[in-house]
N, C-alpha and C positions, 0 to 999 in steps of 0.2 A: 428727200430722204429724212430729214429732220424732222418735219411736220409727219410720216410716218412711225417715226421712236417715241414721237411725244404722243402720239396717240394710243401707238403698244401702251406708253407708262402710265397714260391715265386709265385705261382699260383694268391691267395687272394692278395699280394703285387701288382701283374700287372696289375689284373682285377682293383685295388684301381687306380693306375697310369695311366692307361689306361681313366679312366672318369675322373679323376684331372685334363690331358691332354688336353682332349676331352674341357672342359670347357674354356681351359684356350687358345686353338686355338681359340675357339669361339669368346672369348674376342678378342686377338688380330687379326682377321677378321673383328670386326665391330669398333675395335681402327682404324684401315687402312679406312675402309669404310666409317665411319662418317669424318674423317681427309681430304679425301680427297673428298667427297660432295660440298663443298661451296656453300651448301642453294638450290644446282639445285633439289633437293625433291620435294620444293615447287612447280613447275613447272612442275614435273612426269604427274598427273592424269586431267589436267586441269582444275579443282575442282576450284581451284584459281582465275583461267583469267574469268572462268564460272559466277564470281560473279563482273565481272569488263562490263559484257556485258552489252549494252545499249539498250532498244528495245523503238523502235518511230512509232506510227501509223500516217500514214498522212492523210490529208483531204478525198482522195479517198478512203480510212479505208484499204491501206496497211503497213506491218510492216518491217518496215528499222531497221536493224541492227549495232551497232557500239561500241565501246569499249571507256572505263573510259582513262585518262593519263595517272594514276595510270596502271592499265592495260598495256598500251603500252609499257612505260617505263620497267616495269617488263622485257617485252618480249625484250626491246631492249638492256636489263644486261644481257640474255643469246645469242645477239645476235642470238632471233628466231626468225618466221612466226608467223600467225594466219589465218584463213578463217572457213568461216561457211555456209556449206550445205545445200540447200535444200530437200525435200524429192523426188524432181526431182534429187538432184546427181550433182546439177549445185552450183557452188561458189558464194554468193551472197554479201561475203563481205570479205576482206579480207587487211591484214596488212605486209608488206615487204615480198610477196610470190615470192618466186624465179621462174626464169624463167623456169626450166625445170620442174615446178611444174603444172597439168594441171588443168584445171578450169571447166574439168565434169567427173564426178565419175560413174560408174556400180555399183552396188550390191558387187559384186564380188571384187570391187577395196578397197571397203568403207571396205570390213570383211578383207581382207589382209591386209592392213598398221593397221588397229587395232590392228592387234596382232602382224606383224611385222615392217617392211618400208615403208616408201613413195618414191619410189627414193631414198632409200639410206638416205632418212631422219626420224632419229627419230621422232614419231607424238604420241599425245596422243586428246582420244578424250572424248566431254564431249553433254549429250544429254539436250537441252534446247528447252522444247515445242515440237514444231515441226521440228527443224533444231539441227545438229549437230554442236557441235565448236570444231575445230580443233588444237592443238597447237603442234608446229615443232620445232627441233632443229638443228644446223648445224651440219654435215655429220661426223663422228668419235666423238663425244661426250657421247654417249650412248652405254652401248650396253644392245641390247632389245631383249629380247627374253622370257621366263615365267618370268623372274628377271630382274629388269635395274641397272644399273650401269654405273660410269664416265669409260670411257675408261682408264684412268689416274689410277682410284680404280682396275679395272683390271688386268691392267699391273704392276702395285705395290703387289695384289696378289695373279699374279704368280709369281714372285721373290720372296715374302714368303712363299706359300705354301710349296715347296723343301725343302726351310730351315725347316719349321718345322716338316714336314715329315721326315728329316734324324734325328732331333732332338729329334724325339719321340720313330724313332726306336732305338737309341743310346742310352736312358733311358730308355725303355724298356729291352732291353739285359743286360745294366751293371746294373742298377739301383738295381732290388732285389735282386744282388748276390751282392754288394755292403752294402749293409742292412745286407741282413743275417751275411757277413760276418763282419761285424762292430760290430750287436750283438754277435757273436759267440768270438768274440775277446774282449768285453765288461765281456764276463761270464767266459773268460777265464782269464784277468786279475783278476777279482771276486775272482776264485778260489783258483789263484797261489797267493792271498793278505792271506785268508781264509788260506791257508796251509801254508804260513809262520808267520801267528799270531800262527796258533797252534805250529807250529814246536817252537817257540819262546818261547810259555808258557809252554811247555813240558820241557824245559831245564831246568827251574828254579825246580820243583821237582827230576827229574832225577837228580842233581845235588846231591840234601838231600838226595833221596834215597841210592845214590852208597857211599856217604861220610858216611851214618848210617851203610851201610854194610862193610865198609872198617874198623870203630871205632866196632863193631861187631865180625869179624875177630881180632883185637888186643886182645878185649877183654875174648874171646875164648880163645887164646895164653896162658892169662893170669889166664886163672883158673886153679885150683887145681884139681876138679873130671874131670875122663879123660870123661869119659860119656856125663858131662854135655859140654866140651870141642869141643867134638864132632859135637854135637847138634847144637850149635851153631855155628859151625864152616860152617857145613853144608847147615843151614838156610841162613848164610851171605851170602856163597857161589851164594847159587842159588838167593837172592835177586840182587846180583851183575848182574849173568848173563840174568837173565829176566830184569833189564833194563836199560840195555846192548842192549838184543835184540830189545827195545822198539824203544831207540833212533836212534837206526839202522836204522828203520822199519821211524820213524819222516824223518831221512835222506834222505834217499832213495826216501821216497816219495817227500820229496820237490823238490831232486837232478830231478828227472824222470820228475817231472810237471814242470819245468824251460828248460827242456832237449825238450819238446815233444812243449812246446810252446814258444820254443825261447825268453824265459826271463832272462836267466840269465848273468851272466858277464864271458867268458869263456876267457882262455888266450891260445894260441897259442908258445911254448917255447920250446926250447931244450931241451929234460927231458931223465938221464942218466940211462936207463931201468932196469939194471941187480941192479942197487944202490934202487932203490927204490923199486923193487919187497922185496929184503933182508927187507928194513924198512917198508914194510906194515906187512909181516911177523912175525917180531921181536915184533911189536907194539899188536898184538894177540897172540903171545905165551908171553907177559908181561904183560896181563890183567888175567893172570891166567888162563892159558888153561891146562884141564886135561890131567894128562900122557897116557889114551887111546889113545891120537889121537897123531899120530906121521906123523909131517911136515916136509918135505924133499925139497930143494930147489939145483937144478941140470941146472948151467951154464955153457956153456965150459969156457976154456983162451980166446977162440976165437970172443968171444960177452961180454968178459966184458967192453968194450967200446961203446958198441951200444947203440948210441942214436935215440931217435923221439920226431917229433914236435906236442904237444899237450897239452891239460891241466895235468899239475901235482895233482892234485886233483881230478879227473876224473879220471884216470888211477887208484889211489889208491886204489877210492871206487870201483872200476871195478876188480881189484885185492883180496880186501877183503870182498866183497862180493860172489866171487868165494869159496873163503877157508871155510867164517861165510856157505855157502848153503850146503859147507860138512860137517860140523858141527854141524847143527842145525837138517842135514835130518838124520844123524847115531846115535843117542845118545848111542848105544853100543861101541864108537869110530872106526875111521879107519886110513888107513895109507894114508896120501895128498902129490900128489907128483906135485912142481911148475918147470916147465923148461924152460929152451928158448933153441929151435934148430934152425942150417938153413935150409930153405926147398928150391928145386928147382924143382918145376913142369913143363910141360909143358906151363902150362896157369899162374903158376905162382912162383914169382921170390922173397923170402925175408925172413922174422923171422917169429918162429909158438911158441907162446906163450900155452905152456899146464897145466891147472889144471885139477886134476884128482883122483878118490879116487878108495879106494877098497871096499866102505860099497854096500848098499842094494841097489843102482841104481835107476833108473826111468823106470817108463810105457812105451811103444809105444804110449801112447793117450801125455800123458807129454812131451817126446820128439817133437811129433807134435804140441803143443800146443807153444812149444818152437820155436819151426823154423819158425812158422808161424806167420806175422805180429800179435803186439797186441793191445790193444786200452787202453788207459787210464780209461776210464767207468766201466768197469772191471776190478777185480783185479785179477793174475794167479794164481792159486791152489799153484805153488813154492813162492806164494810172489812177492814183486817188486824186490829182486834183480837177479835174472836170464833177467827180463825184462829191469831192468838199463842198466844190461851188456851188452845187445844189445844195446841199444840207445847209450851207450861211445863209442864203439865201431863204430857203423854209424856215428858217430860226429867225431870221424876221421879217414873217411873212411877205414876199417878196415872190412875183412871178419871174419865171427864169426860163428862154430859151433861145436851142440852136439849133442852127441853121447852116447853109453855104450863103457867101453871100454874093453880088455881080459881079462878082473876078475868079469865083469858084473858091474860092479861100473861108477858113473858121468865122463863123460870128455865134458869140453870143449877145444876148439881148437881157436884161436884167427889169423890169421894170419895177419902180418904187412909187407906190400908191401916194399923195398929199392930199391935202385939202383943197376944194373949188378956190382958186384965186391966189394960192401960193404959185403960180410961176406962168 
């Protein structure tokens, strides 16, 4: 569904970007085009010179034609021509007409330079009375054709056009994935702000609650009827351990959304494996863990020195969250057993970290659900920490898998790459 909305917004994003563009070529086409005009507009349709024309009837009541100063001068700041036609085709007047320019016109000559040249000269024409006026410009100043323009406007844009055409397509392609991804990273901070206020305000209760269950337990200790001893003892117990689980469950999820969107502060360090698996362990059977469950921790001589480079807190929760998953999923108890061996595969070469129980185990649907990437949006049926354990594990790079193993109980398998001859 998500991958469907981000596809509507980059669709709706280009179609928007796409007529943004559109406009904004626009603009800079007639920024270039008016800039480089210098007023020869006026001059285009002869509209102008047409009103500078002079007409004189002489005593024999024919009409002489002739032009204003104004008029002249006009044409002599575009360095052009002028002449004006009879309905015979002949030139009856005319103003600095060039020499290759002829002085009688067909039908046929009159429709062609109208719509394109005279020789090679831009002309525009204008109809007065009975006679045509003519107005010319010198040779490469125009170009004419359904549209005029300075040669100069032109040539200026096609050197821009390229430019904005590679421009468009380059906004185009980065542009919406640039967006989306700016929002997607906008909600993602959002969230991980959102999961660490909560994780933050959950502390301060969890605190009271486990400190009440803890003066609860003394004070169980300290009664007289064994019954009511009991009773209490019990209720503290499990207030302990549900939240216990709570904080976990706060943990985890902050750790996993800092993990999945690279927010958080990770260290990179020499961390001495066989020492710290002992102290994550310790640290849960010292929160009170019931004598059902029996933890076994299986090192040789030969890896009590192996170290790797990683986050020391990361590993932890990657540790005990393996141990709290067989914990939380047996409440009958079972027997957990932590080891490090060396492995030597063909394809691979290093330490295989195993957690592993003997209780009820897991589905084929769960094991799949397991192996197979998973998405933050979702949360697993096992909880976030089977999914943390992946993610610690990929953070440093680290193969990771489960399985049932000969008692029909959870294993994981972690395996941690070394060097030929380290172990």
């Amino acid at each position: 569904m998500r991958r469907l909305e981000n596809f509507a917004k980059i669709i709706v994003l280009t179609i928007l970007m796409t007529a943004v563009m559109l406009v904004a070529d626009l603009i800079v086409i007639t920024y270039f085009g008016m800039k480089t005009d210098s007023g020869l507009s006026k001059l285009l349709t002869a509209l102008y010179l047409s009103e500078e024309v002079v007409e004189t009837v002489t005593e024999q009541g024919e009409t002489k034609y002739s032009m204003s100063q104004q008029g002249l001068d006009r044409i002599d700041e575009f360095q052009g021509f002028a002449f004006i036609l009879d309905n015979a085709g002949d030139v009856i007047w005319s103003y600095q007409l060039p020499d290759d320019v002829p002085e009688h016109y067909m039908i046929k000559d009159i429709v062609q330079f109208t719509r394109y040249y005279l020789n090679d000269y831009p002309v525009y024409t204008y109809i007065i009375d009975d006679v045509v006026l003519v107005a010319g410009l010198p040779r490469q100043t125009v170009w004419k054709y359904s549209l005029s323009f300075q040669i100069s406007t032109v040539n200026t844009l096609l050197s821009v056009l390229p430019v904005l055409f590679l421009i468009n397509i380059i906004v185009l392609l980065i542009g919406p994935f640039l967006i989306i991804k700016h929002d997607a990273h906008k909600r993602e901070m959002q969230r991980t702000s959102w999961i660490a206020g909560v994780s933050h305000d959950i502390r301060t209760p969890l605190s009271l609650v486990l400190g009440y269950a803890e003066e609860l337990l003394h004070t169980a200790g300290d009664s007289v009827e064994s019954s009511e001893k009991e009773s209490a003892a019990g209720k503290a117990q499990m207030i302990e351990h549900q939240a216990i689980r709570i904080k976990t469950l706060v943990t985890n999820l902050n750790t996993s959304n800092k993990l999945t969107y690279g927010m958080g502060v990770w260290h990179r360090e020499k961390v001495l494996l066989p020492a710290l698996i002992r102290e994550s362990i310790c640290e849960i059977v010292n929160r009170g863990l019931d004598e059902k469950y029996d933890i076994r921790v299986t090192i040789p001589q030969t890896l009590e020195q192996f170290c790797v480079r990683g986050d020391r807190e990361l590993i932890k929760r990657m540790i005990e969250n393996l141990v709290n998953n067989a914990i939380n999923h047996n409440p009958q108890g079972c027997a957990i057993r932590v080891s490090l061996t060396c492995r030597s595969l063909w394809i691979f070469r290093g330490i295989q970290l195993e957690v592993s129980d003997n209780g009820c185990g897991v589905s084929e649907k769960q094991l799949k659900s397991f192996r197979s990437s998973s998405k933050l949006d979702k949360l697993p049926e096992h909880g976030l920490g089977i999914r943390l354990v992946r993610q610690i594990a990929s953070f440093h790079h680290w193969r990771v898998r489960f399985s049932r193993n000969h008692t029909g109980g959870f294993c994981c398998r972690i395996f941690i790459k070394v060097l030929v001859g380290n172990c």
